[in-house]
N, CA, C and O atoms as a MOPAC input file, in Angstrom:
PM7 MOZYME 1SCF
protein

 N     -1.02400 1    -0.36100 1    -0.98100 1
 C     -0.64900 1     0.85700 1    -0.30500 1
 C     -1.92700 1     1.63400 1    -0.03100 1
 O     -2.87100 1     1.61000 1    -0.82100 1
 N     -1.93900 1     2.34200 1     1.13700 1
 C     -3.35600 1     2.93300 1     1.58000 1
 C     -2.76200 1     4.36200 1     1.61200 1
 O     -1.83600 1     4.57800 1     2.39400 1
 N     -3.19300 1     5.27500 1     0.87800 1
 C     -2.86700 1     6.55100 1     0.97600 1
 C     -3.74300 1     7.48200 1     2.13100 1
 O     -4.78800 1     8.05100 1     1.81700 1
 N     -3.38500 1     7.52300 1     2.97700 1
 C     -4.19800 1     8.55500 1     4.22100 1
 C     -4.95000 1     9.83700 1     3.71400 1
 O     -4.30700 1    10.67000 1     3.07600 1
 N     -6.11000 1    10.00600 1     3.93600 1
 C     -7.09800 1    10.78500 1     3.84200 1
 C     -6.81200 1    11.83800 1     4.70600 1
 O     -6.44800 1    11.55400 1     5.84800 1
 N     -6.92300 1    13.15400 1     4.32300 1
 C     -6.51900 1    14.08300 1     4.84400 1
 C     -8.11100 1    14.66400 1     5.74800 1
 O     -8.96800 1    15.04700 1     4.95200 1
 N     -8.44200 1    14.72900 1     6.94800 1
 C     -9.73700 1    14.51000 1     7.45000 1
 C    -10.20300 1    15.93500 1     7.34100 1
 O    -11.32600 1    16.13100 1     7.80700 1
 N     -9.53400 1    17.05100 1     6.78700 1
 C     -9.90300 1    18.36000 1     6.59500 1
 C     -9.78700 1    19.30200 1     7.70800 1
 O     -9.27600 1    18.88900 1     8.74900 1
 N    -10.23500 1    20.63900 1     7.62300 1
 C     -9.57800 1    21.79400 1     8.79400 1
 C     -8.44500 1    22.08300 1     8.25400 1
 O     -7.79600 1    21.36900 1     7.48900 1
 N     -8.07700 1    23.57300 1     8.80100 1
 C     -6.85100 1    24.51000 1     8.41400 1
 C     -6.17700 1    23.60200 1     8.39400 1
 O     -6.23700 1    22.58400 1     9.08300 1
 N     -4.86800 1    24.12700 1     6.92800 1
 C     -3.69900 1    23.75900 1     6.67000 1
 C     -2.56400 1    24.03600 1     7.38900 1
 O     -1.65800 1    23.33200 1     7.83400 1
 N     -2.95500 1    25.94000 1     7.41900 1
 C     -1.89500 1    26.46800 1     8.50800 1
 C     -2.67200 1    27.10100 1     9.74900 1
 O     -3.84900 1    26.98300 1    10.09000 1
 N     -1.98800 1    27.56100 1    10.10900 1
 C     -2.51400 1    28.39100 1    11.25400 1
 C     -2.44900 1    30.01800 1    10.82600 1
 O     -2.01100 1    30.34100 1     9.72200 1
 N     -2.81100 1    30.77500 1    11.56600 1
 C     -2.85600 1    32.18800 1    11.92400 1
 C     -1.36100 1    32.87600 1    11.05900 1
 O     -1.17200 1    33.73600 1    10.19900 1
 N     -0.67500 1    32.11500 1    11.70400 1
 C      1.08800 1    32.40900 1    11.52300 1
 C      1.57800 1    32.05600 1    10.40100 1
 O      2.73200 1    32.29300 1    10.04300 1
 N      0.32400 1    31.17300 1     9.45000 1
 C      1.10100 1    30.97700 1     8.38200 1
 C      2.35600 1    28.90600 1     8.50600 1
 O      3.12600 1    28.32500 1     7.74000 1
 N      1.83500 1    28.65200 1     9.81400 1
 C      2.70600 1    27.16100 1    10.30700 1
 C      1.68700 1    26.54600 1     9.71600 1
 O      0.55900 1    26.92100 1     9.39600 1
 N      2.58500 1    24.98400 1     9.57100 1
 C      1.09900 1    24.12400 1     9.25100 1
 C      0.42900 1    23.41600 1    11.07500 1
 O      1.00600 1    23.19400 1    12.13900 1
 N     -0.76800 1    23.30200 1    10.69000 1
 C     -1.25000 1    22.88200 1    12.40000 1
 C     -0.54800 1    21.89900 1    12.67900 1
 O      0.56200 1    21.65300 1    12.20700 1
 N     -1.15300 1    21.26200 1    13.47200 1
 C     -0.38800 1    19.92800 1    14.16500 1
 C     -0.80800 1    18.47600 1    13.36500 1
 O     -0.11800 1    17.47500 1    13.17300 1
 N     -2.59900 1    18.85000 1    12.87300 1
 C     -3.29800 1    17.75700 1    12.42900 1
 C     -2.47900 1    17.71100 1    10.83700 1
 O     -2.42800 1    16.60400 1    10.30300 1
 N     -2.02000 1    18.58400 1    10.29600 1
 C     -2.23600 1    18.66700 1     8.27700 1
 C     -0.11100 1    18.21900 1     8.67700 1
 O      0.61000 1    17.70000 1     7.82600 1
 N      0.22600 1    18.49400 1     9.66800 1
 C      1.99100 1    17.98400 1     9.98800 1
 C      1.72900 1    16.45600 1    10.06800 1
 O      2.31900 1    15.72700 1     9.27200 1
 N      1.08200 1    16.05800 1    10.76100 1
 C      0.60500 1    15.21300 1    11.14700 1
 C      0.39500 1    13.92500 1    10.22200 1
 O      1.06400 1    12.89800 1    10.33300 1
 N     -0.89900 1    14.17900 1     9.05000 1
 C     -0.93400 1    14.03000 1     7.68800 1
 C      0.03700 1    13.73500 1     6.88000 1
 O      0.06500 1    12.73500 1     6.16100 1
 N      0.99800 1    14.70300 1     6.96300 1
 C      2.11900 1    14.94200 1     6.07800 1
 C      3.11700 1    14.38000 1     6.56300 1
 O      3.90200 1    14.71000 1     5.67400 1
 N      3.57300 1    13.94200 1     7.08200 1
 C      4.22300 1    12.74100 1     7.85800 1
 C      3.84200 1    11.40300 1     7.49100 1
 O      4.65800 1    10.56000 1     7.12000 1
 N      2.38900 1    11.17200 1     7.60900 1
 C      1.93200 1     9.62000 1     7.45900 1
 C      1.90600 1     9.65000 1     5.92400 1
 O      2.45400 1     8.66000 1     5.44000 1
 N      1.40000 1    10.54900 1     5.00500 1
 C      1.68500 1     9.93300 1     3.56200 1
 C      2.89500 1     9.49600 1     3.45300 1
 O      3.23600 1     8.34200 1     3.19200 1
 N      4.00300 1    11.00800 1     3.78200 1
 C      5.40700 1    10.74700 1     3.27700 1
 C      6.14900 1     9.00700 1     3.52300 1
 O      6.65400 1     8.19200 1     2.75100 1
 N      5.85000 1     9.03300 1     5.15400 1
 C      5.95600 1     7.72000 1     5.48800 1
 C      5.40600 1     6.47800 1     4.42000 1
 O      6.16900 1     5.69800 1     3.84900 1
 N      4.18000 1     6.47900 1     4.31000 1
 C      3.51600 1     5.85800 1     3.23200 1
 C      4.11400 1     5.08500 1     2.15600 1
 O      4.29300 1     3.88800 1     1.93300 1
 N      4.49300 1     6.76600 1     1.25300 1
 C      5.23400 1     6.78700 1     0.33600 1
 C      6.78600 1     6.07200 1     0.19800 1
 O      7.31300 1     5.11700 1    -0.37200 1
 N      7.17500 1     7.28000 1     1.17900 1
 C      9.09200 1     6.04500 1     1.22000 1
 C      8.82400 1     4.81200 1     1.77500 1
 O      9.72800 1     4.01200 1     1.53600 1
 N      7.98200 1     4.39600 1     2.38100 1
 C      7.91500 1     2.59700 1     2.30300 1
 C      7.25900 1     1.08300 1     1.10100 1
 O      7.13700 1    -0.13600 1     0.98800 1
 N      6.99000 1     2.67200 1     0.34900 1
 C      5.96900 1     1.55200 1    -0.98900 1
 C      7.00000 1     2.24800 1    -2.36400 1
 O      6.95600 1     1.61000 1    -3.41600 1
 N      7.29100 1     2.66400 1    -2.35200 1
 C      8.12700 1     3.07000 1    -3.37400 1
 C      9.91100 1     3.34100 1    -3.04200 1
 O     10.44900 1     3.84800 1    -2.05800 1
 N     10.15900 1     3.10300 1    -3.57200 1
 C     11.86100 1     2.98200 1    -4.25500 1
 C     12.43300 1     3.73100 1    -4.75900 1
 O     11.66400 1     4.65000 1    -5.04400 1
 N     13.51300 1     3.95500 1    -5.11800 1
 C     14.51100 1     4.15100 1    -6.19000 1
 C     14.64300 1     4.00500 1    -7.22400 1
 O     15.11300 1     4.76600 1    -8.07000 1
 N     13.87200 1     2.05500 1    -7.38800 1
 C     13.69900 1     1.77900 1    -8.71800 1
 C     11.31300 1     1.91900 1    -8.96900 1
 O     10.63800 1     1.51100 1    -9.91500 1
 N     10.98700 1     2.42100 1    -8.05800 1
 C      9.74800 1     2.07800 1    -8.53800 1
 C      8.58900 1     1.54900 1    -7.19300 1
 O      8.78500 1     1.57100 1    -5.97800 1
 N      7.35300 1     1.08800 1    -7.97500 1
 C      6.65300 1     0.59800 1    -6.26500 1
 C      7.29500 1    -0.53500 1    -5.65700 1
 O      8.27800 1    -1.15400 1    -6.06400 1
 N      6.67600 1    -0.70000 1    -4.73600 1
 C      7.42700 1    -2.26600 1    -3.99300 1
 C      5.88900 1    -2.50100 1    -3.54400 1
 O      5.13400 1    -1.70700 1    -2.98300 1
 N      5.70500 1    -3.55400 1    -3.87300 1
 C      4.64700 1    -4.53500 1    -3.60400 1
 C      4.62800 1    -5.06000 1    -2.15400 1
 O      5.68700 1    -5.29800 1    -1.57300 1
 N      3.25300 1    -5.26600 1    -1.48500 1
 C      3.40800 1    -6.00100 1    -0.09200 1
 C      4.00600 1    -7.33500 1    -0.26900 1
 O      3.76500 1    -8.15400 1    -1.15600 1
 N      4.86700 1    -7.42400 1     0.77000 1
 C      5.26200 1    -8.45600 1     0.85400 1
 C      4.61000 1    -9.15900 1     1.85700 1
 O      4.24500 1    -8.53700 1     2.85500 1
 N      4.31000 1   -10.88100 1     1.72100 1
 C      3.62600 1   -11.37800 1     2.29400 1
 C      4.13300 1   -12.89400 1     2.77700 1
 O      5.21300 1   -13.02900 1     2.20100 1
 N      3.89400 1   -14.00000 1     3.49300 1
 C      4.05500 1   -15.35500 1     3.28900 1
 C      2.67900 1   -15.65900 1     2.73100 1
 O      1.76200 1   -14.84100 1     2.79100 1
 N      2.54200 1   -17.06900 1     2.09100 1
 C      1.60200 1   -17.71500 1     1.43800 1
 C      0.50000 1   -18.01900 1     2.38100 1
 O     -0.52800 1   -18.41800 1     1.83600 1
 N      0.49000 1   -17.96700 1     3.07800 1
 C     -0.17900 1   -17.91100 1     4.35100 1
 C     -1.28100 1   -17.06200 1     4.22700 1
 O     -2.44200 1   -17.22000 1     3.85000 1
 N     -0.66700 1   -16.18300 1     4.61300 1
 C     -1.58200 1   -14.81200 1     4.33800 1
 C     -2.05800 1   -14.53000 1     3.47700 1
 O     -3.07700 1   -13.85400 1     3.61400 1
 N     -1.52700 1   -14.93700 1     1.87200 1
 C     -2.31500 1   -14.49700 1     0.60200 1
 C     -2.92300 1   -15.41100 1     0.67300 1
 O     -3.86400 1   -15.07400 1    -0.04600 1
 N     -3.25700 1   -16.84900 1     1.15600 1
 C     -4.37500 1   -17.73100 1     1.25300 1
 C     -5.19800 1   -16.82100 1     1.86100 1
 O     -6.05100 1   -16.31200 1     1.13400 1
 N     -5.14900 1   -16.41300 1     3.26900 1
 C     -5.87000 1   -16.01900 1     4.13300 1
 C     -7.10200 1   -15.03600 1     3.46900 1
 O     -8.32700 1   -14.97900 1     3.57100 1
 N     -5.73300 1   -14.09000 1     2.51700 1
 C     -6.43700 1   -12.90200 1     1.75800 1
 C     -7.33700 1   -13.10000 1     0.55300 1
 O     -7.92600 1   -12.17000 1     0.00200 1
 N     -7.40900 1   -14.41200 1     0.16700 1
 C     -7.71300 1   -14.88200 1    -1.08000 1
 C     -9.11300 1   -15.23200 1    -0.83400 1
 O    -10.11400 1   -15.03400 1    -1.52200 1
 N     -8.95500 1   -15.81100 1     0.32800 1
 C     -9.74800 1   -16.75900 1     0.97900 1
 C    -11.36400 1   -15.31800 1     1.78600 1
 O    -12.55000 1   -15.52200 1     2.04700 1
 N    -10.72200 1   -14.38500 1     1.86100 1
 C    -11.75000 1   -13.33700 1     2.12000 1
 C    -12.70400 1   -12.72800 1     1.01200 1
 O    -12.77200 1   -13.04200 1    -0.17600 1
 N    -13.38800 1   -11.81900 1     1.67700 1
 C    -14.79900 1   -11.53800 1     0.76300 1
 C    -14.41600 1    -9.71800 1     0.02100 1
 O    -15.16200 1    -9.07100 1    -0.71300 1
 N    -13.12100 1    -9.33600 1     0.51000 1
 C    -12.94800 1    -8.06300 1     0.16800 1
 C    -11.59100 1    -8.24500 1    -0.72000 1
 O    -10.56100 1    -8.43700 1    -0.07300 1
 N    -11.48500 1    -8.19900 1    -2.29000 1
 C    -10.60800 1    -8.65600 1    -2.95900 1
 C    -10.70900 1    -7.95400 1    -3.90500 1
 O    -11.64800 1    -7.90500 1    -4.70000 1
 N     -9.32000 1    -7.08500 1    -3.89100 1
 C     -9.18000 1    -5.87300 1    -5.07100 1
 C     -9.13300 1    -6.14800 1    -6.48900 1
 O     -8.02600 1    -5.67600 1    -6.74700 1
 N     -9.52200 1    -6.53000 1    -7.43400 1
 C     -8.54400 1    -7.08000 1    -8.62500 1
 C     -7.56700 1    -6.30400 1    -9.37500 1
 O     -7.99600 1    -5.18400 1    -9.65200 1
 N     -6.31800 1    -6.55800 1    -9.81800 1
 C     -5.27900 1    -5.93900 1    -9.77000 1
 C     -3.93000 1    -5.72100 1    -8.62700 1
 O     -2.80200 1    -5.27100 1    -8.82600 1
 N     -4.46000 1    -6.14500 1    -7.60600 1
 C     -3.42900 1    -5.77600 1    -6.69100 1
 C     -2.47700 1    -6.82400 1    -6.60000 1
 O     -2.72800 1    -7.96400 1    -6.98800 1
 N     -1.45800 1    -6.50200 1    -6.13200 1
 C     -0.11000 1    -6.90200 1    -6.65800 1
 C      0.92400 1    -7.47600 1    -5.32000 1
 O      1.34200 1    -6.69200 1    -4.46800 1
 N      1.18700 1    -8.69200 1    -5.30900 1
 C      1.53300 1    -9.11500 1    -3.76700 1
 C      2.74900 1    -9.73600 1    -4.41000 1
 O      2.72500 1   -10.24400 1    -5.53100 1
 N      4.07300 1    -9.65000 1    -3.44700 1
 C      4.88000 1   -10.13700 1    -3.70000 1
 C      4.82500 1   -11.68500 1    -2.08800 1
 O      4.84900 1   -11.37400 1    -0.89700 1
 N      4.75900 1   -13.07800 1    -2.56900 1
 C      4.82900 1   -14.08100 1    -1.69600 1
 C      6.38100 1   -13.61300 1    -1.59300 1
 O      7.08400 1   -12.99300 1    -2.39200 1
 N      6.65800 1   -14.16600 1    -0.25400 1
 C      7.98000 1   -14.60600 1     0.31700 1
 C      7.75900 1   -15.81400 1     0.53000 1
 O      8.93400 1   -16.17900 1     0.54200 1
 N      7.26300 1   -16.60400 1     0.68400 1
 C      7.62400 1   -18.39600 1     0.71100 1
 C      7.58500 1   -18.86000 1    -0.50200 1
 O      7.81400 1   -20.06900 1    -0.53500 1
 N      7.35300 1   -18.29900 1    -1.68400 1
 C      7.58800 1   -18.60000 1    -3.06100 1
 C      8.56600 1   -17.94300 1    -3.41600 1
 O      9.48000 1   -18.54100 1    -3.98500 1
 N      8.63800 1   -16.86000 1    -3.24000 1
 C      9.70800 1   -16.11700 1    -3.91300 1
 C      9.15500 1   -15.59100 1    -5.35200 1
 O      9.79500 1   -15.56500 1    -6.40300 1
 N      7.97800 1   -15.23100 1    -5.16500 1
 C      6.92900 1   -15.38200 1    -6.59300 1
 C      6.39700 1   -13.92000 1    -6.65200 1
 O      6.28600 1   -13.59100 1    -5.47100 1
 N      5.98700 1   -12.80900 1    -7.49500 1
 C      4.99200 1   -11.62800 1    -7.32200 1
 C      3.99300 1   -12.55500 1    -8.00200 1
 O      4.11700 1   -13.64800 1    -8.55400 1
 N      2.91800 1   -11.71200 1    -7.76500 1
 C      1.71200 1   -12.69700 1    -7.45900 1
 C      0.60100 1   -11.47900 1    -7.65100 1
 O      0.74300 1   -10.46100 1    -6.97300 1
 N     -0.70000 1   -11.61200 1    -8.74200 1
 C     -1.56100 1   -10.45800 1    -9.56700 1
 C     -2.58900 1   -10.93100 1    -8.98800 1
 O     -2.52500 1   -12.15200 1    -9.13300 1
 N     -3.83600 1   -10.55700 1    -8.20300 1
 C     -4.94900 1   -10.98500 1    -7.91600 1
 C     -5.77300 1   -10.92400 1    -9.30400 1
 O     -5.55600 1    -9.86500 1    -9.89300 1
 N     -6.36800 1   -11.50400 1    -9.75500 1
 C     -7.16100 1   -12.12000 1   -11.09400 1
 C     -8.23400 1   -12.65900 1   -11.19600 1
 O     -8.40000 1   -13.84400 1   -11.48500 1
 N     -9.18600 1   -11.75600 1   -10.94300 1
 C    -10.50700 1   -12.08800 1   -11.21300 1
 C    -11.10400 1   -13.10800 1    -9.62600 1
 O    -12.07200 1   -13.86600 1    -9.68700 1
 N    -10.02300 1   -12.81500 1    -7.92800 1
 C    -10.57000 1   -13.31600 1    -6.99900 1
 C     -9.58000 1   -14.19800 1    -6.70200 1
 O     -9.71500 1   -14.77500 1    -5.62300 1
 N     -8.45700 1   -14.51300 1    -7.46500 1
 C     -7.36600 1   -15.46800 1    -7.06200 1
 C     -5.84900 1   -14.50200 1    -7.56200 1
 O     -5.67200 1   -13.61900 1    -8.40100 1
 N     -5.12200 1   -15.05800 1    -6.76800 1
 C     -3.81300 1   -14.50100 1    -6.70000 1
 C     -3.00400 1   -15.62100 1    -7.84700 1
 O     -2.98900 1   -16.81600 1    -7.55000 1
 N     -2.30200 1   -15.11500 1    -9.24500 1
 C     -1.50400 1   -15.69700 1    -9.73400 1
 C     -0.46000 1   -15.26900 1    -9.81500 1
 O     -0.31500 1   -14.05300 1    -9.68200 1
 N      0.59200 1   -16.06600 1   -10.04900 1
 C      2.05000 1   -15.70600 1   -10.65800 1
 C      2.01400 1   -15.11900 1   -12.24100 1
 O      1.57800 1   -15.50800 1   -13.32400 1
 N      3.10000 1   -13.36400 1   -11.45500 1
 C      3.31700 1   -12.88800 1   -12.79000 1
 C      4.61100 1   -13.65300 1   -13.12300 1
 O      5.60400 1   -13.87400 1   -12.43100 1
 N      4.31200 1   -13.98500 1   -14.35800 1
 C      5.70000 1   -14.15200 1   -15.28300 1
 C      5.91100 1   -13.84100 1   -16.08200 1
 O      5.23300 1   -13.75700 1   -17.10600 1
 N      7.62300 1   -13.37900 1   -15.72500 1
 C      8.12700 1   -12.27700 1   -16.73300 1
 C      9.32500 1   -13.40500 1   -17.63000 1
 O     10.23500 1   -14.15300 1   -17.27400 1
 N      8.45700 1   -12.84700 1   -19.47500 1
 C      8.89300 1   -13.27600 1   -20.38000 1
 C     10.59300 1   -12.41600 1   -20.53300 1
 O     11.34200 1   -12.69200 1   -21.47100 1

């Protein structure tokens, strides 16, 4: 999940409104937010295996981040540069 950077300048205006840019903002987190989180909690990107090759296979690799495969049907922990299966005891 990429949380949007708020690029700075007034919050509100003159009137006390928020501008157009900080509405703006506040829209794309919220958005953000209700698409990575739940009811019950975060929701992980979902991906095909494909792509977490693809991603694995690149030079910019978070450790910790948390991918749910859809052609496995697997969540999946990046670990030290490789993506493994979590399994839950």
């Amino acid at each position: 999940m990429i949380i949007p950077n708020y690029s700075g300048g007034p919050i509100t205006d003159k009137n006390g409104y928020p501008t157009p840019e900080f509405k703006s903002w506040h829209d794309q987190i919220i958005l953000t937010l209700q698409q990575n989180a739940g009811t019950e909690g975060l929701v992980p990107a979902s991906l095909p295996s494909t792509d977490i090759s693809t991603i694995q296979a690149g030079t910019t690799k978070q450790n910790g981040t948390l991918i749910y495969d859809q052609t496995t049907d697997e969540l999946k922990a990046n670990i030290g540069g490789t993506f493994k299966v979590v399994q839950v005891v």
